[in-house]
C-alpha positions as a Markdown table, in Angstrom:
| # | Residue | x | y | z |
|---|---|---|---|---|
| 1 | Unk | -25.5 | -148.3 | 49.2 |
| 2 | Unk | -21.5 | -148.3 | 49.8 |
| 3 | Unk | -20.6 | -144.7 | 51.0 |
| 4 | Unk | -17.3 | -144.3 | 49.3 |
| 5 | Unk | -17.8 | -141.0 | 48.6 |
| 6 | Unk | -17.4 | -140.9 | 44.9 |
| 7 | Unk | -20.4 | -142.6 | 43.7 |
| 8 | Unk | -23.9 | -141.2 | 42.9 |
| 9 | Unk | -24.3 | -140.1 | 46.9 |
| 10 | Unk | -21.4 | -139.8 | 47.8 |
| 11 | Unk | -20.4 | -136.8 | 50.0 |
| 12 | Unk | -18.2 | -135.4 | 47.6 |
| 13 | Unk | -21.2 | -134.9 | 45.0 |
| 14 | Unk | -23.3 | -133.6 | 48.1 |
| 15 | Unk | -20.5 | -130.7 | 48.5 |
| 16 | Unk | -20.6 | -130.2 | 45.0 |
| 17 | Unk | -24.4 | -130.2 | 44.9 |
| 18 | Unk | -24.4 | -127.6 | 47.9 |
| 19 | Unk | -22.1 | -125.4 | 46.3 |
| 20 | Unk | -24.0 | -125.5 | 42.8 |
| 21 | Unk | -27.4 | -124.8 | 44.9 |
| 22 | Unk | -26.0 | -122.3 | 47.1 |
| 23 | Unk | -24.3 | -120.1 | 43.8 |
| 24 | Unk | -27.5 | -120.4 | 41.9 |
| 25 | Unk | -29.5 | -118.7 | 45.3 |
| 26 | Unk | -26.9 | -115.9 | 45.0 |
| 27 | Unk | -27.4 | -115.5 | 41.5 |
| 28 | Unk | -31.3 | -115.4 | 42.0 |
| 29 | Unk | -31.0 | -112.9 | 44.9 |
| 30 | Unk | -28.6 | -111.0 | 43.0 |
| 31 | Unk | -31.0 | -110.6 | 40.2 |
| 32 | Unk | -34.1 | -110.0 | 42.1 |
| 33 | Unk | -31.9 | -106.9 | 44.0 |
| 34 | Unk | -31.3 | -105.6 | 40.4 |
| 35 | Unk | -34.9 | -105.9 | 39.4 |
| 36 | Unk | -36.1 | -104.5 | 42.9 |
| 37 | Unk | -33.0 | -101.2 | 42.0 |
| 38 | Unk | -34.4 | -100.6 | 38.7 |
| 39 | Unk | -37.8 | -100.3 | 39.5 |
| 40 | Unk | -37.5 | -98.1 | 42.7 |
| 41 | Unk | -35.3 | -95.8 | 40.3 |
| 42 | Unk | -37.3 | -95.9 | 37.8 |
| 43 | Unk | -40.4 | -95.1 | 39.6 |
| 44 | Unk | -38.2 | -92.3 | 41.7 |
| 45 | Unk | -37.4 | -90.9 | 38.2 |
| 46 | Unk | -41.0 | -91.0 | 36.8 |
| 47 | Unk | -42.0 | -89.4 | 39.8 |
| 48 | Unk | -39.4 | -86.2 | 39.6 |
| 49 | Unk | -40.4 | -85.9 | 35.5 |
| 50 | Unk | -43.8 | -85.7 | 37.2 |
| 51 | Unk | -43.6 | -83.2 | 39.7 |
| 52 | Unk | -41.2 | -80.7 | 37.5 |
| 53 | Unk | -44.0 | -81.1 | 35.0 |
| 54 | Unk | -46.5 | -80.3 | 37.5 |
| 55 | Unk | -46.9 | -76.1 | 38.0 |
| 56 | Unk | -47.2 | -75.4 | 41.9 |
């Protein structure tokens, strides 16, 4: 394999490849911090109906 950089391997696909994995892990982690948001706010939220529900 010839390294000229701009077949198959070359480096300037590996940069691309990097930046294309590294994009889609921010996206992933971006979307798991929404998920983990709504669910601790929704469960804070269930949890106030709950206790202003509740007669002490």
């Amino acid at each position: 394999m010839s390294d000229t950089g701009t077949d198959l391997y070359g480096t300037e696909n590996q940069s691309m490849a990097a930046a294309s994995l590294a994009s889609s892990i921010t996206q992933a982690l971006l979307q798991f911090f929404a998920i983990a948001m709504i669910y601790h706010y929704r469960r804070r939220i269930a949890g106030g109906i709950d206790r202003s529900t509740v007669p002490e």
